[in-house]
N, C-alpha and C positions, 0 to 999 in steps of 0.2 A: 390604359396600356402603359406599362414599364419598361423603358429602354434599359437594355441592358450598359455595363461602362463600357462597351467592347463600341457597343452602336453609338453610343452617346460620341465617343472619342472618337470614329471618323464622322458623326456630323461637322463635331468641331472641324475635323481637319479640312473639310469640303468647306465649311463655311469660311474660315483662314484664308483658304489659297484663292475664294473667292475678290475675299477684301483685302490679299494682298494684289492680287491681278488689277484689282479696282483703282488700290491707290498706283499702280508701276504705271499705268494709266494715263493719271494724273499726273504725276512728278517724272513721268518719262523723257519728255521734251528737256526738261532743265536738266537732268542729267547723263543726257546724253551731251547737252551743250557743255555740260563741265569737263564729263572724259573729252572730248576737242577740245577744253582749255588743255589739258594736262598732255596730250598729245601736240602741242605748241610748245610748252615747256621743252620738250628734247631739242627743238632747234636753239635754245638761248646759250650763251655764253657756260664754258665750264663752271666758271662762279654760282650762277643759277643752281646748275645741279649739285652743285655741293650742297648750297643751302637747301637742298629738298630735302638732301641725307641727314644732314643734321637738325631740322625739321624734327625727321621721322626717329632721330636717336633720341631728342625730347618727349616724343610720344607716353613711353611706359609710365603709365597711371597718374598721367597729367591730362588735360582740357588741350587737344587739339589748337584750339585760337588762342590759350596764352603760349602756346608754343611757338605757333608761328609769328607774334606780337615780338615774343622776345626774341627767336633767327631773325627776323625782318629787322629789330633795331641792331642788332652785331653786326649783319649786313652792312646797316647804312652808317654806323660808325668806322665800321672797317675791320672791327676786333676779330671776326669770324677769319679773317683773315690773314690779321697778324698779332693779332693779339695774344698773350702768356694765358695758361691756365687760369688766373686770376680775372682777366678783364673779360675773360668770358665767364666765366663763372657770375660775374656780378651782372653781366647783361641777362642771365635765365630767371629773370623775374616771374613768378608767380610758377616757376617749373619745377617740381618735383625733383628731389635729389639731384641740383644742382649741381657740387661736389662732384659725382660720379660724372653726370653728362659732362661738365667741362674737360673734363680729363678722355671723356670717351671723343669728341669731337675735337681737341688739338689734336690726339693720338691719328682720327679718320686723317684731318689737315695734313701730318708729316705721310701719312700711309700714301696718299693722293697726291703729293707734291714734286714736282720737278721744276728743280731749279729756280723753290721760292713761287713757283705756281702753282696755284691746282690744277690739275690735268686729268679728270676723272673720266671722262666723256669716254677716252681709249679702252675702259676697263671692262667697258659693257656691251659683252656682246650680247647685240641685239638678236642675232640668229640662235641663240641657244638662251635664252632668258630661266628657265629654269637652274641649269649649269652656271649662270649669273649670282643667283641668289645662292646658289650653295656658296661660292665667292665669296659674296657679300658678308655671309652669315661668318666666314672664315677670318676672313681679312678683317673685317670693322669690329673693335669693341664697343660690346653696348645694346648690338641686334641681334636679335633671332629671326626668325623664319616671317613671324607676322610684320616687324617694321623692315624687312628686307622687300616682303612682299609691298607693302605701303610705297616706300620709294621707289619702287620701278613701276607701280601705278602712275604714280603723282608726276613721272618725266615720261606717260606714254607708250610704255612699254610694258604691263604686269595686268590687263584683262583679262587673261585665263588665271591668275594668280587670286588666291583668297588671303585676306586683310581677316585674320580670326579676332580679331579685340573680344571683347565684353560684349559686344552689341549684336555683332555677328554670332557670337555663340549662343547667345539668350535666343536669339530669334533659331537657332539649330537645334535649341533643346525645343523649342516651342512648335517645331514641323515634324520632331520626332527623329531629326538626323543624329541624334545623341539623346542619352537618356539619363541624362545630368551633366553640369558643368566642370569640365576635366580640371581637377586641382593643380595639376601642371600637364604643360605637353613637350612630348620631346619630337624630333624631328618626322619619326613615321607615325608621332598619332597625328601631327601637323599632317600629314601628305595624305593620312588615310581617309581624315574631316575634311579635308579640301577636295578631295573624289567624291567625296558625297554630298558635299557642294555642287558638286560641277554636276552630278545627277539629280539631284532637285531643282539647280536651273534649265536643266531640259526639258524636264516634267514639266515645271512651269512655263514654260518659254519664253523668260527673262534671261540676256547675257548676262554669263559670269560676272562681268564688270560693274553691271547695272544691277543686277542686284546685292551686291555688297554695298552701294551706295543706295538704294533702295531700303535694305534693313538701317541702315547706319541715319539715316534722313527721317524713316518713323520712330528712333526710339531718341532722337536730338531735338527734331522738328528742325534741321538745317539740313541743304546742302552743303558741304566744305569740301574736304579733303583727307 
């Protein structure tokens, strides 16, 4: 007997949602312990959440941990804080388009500052966290939709929000939420992928939050951020 590709293609997919249910399973417990790290996060000093932002403004088509390697050492130098366009620049060690990020994160720094502080914490409202990210998106040079989405994860706030990177997508084309990987996206194909997000984790019955970190953990073999 000869399967036809029509049959063949939902074995695949039954067999998929299988062993991704298998692995959500598994790697459940740990990342649900991570979203409560990152739900701790919002209580930390304004300092803290800037460096999430700026974190997540080193993200575009860099390695996640030298991103945080290089924020964490600006951090604890200070540079992040008061540092010229320069001395941040040279703390983005091993981050992609350095140049650009430096200048995108002094620019977030004045945007966020009062009176020589960071003051962010006030900008986000928590009660309208979509209406946030459009903000974000507005206000900060440097982010789109997916690292706006990242940072108000990463401070506790963006579980219904979808983190699209690379990782996320490949596993959308791979469930059939899309039928190739979008050469750009603009803000309604962003919103339109993230609805079909949020209806394939129902189907499955993995949360939105959890399963972004769930694709993101099988195609890394890490939990992070």
């Amino acid at each position: 007997m000869v399967l036809t590709a029509a049959k063949n293609e939902k074995i695949f997919y039954v067999s998929g949602i299988k062993n991704l249910v298998r692995e959500y399973a598994e790697r459940g417990p740990a990342i649900r312990k991570r979203l409560r790290d990152f739900v701790k996060v919002w209580d930390l000093p304004d300092e803290k959440i800037f460096s999430e932002l700026c974190f997540c403004i080193c993200t575009p088509q860099s390695k996640a941990v030298y991103c945080d390697k290089a924020v964490k050492g600006l951090e604890k130098s200070g540079q992040l804080f008061t540092g010229g366009i320069e001395e941040i620049r040279n703390g983005l060690t091993a981050v992609r388009f350095p140049n650009n990020k430096a200048r995108y994160i002094f620019s977030a720094r004045e945007s966020f500052s009062v009176s020589g502080r960071v003051e962010i914490k006030k900008t986000i409202n928590t009660a309208d966290i979509p209406g946030t990210r459009d903000d974000l998106v507005r206000k900060v040079k440097g982010i789109g939709y997916k690292e706006a989405s990242h940072f108000l994860r990463n401070i506790g706030h963006g579980g219904d929000l979808a983190i699209l990177d690379v990782h996320i997508i490949k596993n959308m084309v791979r469930y059939g939420l899309l039928d190739r990987t979008p050469s750009c996206i603009s803000k309604s194909c962003y919103l339109e992928m993230e609805e079909s997000l949020k209806r394939f984790s129902v189907k499955v019955g993995i949360p939105m939050g959890e399963l972004d970190i769930l694709f993101w953990s099988i195609e890394t073999g890490v939990i992070f951020k």
